[in-house]
C-alpha positions in Angstrom: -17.9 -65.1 24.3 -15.9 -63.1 26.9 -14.0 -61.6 24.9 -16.7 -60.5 22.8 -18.3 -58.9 25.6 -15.5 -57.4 26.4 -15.1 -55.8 22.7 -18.6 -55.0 22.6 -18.3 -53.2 25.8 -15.0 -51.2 24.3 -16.7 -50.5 21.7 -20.0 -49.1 23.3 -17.6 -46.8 25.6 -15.6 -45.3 23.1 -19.0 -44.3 20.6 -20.5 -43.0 24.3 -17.4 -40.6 24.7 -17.3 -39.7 20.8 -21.3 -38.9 21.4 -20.6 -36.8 24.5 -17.6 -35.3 23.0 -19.5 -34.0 20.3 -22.6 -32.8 22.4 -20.3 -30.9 24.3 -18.8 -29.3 20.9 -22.4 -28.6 19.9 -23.4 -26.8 23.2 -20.1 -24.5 23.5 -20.7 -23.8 19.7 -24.5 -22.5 20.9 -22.7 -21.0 23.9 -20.6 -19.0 21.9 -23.0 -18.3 19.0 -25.4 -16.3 22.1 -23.0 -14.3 23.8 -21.9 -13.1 20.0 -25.8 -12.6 19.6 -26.2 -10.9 22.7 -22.8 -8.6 22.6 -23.3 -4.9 21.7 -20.6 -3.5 20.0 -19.2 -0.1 20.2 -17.4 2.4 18.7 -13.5 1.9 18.6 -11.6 3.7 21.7 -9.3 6.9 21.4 -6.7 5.0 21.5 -7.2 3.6 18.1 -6.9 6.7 16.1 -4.9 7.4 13.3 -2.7 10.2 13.2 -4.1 11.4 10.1 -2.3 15.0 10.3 1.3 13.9 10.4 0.5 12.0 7.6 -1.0 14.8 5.4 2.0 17.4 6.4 3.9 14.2 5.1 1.7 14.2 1.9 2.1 18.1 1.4 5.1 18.0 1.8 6.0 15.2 -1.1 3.6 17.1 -3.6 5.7 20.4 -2.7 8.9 18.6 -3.7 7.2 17.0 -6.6 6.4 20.5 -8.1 9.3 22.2 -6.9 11.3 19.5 -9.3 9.5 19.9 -12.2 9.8 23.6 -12.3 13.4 22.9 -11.8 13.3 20.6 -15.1 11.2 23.3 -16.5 13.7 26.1 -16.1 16.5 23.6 -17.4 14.7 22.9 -20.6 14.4 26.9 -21.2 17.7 27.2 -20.6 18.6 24.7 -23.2 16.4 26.0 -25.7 17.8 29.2 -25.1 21.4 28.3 -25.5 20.3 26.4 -28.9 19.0 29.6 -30.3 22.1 31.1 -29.2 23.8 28.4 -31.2 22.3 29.2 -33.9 22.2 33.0 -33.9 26.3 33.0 -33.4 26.6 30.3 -36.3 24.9 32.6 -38.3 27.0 35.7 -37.4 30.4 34.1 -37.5 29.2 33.0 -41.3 28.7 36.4 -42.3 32.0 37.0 -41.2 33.8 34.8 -42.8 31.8 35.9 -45.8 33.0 39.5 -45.2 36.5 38.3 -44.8 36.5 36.3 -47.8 35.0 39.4 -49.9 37.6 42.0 -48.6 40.5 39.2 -49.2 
């Protein structure tokens, strides 16, 4: 029967602590849920700021190589086409001379 008190008694302690233990969890959660409540918040400090113009000089800068690059590829492509039509105009010439050449033996 001792020994039974003794359990009982355990017992009773421990589900005391658990119950206190969780009270306390309860009133820090309140705790913290007012001084959220009652916080003003304000407007981030200077020292948070981006430095937005480095980053657009940065950006310029990019697009101006992008463009500067395709008018390169531009200026290649009309430099091809022109040496095709140059192909093709010399082909042309050097048949009519052979054709001379074969007419005047």
């Amino acid at each position: 029967r001792v020994d039974q008190l003794k359990y009982d008694a355990q017992h009773l302690q421990t589900a005391l602590r658990n119950f206190q233990h969780r009270r306390y969890l309860r009133e820090q959660q309140e705790r913290q849920r007012e001084e959220l409540l009652a916080r003003t918040f304000t407007t981030n400090d200077s020292d948070t700021t981006i430095p937005i113009d480095e980053t657009l000089q940065f950006n310029e800068s990019l697009q101006s190589a992008h463009r500067g690059m395709d008018e390169l590829i531009g200026s290649g492509t009309n430099i091809l086409a022109g040496l095709r039509d140059q192909r093709v105009t010399l082909k042309g010439t050097h048949k009519k001379i052979l054709d001379v050449a074969n007419m005047l033996g």
